[in-house]
C-alpha positions in Angstrom: 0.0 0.0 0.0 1.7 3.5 -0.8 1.7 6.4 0.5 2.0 10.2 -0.4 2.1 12.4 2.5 2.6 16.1 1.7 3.6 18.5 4.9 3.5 21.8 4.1 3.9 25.3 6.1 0.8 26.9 6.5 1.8 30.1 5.0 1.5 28.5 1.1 -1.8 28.9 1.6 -2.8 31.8 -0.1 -0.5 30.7 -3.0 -0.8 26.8 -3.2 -4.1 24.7 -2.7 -3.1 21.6 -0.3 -6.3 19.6 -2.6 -4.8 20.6 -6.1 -1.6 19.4 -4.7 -2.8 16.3 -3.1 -5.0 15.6 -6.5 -1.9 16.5 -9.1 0.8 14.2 -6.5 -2.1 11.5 -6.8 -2.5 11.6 -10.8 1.5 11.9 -11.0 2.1 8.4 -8.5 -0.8 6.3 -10.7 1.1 7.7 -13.7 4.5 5.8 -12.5 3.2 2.5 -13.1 4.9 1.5 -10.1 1.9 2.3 -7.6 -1.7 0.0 -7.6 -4.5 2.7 -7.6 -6.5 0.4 -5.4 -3.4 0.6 -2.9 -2.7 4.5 -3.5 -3.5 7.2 -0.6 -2.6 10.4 -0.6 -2.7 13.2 1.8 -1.3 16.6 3.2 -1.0 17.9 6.5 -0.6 21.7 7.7 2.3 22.7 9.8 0.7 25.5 12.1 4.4 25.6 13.7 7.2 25.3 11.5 10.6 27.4 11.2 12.7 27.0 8.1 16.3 28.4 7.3 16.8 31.5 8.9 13.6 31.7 10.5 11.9 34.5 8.7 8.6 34.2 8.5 7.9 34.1 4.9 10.2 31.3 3.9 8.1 28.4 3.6 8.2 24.6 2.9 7.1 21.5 1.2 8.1 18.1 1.7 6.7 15.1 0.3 7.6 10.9 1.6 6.6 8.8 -0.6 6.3 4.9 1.2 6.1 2.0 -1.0 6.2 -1.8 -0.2 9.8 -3.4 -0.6 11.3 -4.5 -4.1 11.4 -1.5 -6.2 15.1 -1.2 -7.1 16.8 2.3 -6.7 16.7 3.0 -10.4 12.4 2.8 -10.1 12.4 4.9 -6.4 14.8 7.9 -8.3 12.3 7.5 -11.0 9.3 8.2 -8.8 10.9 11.3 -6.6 11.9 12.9 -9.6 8.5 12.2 -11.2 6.8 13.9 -8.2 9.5 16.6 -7.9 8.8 17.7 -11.2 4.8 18.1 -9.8 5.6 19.4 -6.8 7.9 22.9 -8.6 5.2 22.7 -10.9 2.6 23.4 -8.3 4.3 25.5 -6.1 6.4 27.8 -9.2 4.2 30.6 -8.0 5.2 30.7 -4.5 9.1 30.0 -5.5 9.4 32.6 -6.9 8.3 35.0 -4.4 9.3 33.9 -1.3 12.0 31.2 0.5 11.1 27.9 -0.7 12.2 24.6 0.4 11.0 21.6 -1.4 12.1 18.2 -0.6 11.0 14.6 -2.0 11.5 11.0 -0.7 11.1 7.9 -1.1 11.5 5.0 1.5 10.7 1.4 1.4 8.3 -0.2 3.9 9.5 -2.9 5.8 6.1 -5.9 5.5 7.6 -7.5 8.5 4.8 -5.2 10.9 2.8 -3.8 8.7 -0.5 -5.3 8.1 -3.1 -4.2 5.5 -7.0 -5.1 4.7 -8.3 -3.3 2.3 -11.3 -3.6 -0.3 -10.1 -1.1 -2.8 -8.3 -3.1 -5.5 -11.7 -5.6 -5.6 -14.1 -2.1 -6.0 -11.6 -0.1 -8.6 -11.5 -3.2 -11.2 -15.3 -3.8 -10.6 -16.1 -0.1 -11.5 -13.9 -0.4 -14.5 -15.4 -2.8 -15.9 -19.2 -1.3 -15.1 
């Protein structure tokens, strides 16, 4: 099961939609081929309290961790952060260039020795595609 989680400094807000960026991270992570969209959740969280670089209060900051289940070689994971970096300056080209910026992707493996999934999602996906 992958995830996309987004963190992101409250201040974007007036310049970057959390849901457009959620929705265009989504679209991009499907598009890699490497991620099931039955398995696929993505989601963003606001940083109310947050200090980055020098501490002046306009710099700002993205950072997206991708976690995927073990297997994909390190060729495929580079492949997928650079897939999502290039959405994630899209997105946000507005606010880099106006204010301090820091973006930052990642992508770690999850280790299936603890984690335990039950999902219905892959079952409903292919049944809606074929309706």
């Amino acid at each position: 099961m992958p995830h996309v989680i987004v963190e992101y400094s409250a201040n974007l807000e007036p310049q970057v939609s959390a849901q457009a960026l959620v929705n265009a991270l989504h679209r991009a992570a499907l598009a890699t081929g490497v991620m099931p969209i039955g398995g696929l959740r993505t989601r963003a969280e606001r940083r109310d309290v947050f200090a980055v670089a020098d501490g002046n209060p306009d710099n700002a900051f993205v950072a997206v961790l991708v976690r995927l289940g073990a297997g994909r070689d390190a060729e495929t994971r580079r492949r997928v952060a650079e897939d999502l970096m290039r959405v994630l300056e899209r997105e946000t080209a507005e606010a880099f260039r106006t204010r301090g910026l820091g973006l930052t992707v990642e992508v770690q493996e999850i280790d299936g020795t603890a984690s335990l999934k039950t999902n219905n999602l892959h079952e409903r996906v292919r049944n809606e595609a074929a309706a």
